[in-house]
N, C-alpha and C positions, 0 to 999 in steps of 0.2 A: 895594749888593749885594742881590740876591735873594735869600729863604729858599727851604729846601725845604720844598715844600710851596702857594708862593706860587702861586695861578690865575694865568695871562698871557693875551695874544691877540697872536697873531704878526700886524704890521702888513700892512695888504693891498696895498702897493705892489708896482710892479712896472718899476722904474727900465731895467729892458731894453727897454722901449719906447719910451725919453724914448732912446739911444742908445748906444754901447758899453759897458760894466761889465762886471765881475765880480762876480756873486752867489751865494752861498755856501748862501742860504736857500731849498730847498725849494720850488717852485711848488705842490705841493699842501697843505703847512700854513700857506700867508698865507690871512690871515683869519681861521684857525681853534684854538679856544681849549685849552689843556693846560697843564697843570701841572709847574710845577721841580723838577727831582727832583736836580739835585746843581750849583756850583759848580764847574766844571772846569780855571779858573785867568782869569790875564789875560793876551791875546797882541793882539800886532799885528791892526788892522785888514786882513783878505787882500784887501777890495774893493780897498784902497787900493794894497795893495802891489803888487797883480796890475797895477798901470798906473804902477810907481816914482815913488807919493805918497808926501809925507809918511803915516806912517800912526801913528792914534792908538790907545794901549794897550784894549779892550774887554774886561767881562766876558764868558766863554764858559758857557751852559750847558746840559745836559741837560736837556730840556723834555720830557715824555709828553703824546704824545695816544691819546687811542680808536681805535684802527684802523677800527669800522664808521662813525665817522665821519668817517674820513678817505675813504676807500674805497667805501664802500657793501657789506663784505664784511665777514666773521669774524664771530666769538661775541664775546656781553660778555666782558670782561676780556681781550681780544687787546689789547697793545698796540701802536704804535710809539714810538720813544726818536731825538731827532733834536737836534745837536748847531748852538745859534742863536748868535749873539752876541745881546748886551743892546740895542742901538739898535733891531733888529726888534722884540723883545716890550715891550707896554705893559701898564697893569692891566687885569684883565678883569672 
């Protein structure tokens, strides 16, 4: 499990072009680095379920990132709060 507090990098893949899926993660924070900010439990894989897989239990969490760097927009300290499972994020 992940601490709060832990730096991550949400991984830069983008399996919608390899052919159908369900992705749950964001197209504009792969790639891009923030910080855990809470443990919000463990649930079901949705990639998985969204296509009646097996689906394997994942931790879910709160990640912060910088919003001028997500964006190109806001003031220091804007943030966004965007909900990843664990197989996206690695260390940063």
């Amino acid at each position: 499990m992940l601490a709060p507090g832990t730096k991550v990098r949400v991984r830069n893949d983008w399996p919608e072009t390899r052919g159908p899926c369900h992705i749950r993660t964001p197209h504009y924070v792969r790639g891009e680095t923030g910080v855990v900010v809470r443990h919000l439990g463990d649930f079901p894989n949705p990639e998985d379920l969204a296509f009646a897989r097996p689906a394997p239990i994942l931790a879910l969490y709160h990640v912060r990132f910088a919003q001028p760097a997500l964006w190109g927009e806001g003031m220091a300290g804007d943030e966004v709060v965007v909900e990843i499972f664990e197989p996206w994020l690695e260390a940063a």
